[in-house]
N, C-alpha and C positions, 0 to 999 in steps of 0.2 A: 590129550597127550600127542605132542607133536612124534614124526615118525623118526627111528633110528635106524633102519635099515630097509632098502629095494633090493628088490629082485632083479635078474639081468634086464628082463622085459621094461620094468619099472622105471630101470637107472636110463636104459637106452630111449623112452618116452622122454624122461624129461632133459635128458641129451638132447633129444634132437635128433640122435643117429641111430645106426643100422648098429646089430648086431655084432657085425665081419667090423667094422670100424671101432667098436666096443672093446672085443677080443686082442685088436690088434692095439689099443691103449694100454690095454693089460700088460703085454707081452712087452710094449715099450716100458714101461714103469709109469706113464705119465698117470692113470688110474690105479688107487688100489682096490681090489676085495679080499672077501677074507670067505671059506669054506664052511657051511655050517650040515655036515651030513651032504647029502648031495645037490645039496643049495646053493649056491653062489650068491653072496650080498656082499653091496656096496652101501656103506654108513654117508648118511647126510651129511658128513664132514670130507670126506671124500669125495665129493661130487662138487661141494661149496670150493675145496682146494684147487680142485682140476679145472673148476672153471675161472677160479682165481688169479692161474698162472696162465692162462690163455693171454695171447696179444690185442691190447686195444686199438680198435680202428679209430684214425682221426683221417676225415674226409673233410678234404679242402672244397668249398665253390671254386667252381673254374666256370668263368665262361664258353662256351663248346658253338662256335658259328654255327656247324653241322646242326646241332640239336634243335628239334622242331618247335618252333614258340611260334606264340599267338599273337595277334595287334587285331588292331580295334582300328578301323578307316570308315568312312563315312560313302555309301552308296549313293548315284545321282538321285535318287528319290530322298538322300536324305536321315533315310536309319543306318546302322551303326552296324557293321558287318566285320564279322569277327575270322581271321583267316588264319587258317592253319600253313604255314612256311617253315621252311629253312633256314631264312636267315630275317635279319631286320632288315638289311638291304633290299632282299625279294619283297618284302610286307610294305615296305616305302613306294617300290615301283607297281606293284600291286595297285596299293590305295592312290599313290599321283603319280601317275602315267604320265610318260613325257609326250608335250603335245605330236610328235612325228608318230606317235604307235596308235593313238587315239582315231578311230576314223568312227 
């Protein structure tokens, strides 16, 4: 039998959150509970709805210069050396060095 009701400890597990952030869901309306003796429970239908109405994240790719990426340049011996940069610009000059910096 699947479960109908947590406990505060319970509901705030499978939340995700703290306590202080539980109460304070309460107190907005966004969660319900309901009192059973000096118990506090929250029904699996309540916890399904509150996470229902939560906002969906949609996350674009963005290419980020700054953000550290790897390349693959070939070492004068030959093997395949793999470099941690900043940009592809840096990993290009990196791997083919213009002949004035080369000594």
């Amino acid at each position: 039998m699947e479960r109908l009701a947590f406990t505060v400890s319970e509901a705030c597990q499978a939340l995700r959150i703290g306590r202080t952030k539980f109460y304070q869901l309460l107190a907005n309306g966004d969660l319900r509970a309901v009192a059973l003796g000096r118990k506090t429970l929250v029904s699996r239908d309540a916890l399904e709805n509150f996470m229902a109405s939560l906002p969906v994240i949609h996350l674009q790719r963005t290419h980020d210069a700054d953000a550290p990426q790897s390349s693959v340049c070939r070492s004068p011996s030959g093997k395949d050396v793999r470099a941690k940069t900043t940009s592809y610009a840096v990993a290009q000059k990196r791997c083919n060095p213009s002949p004035a910096t080369t000594k």
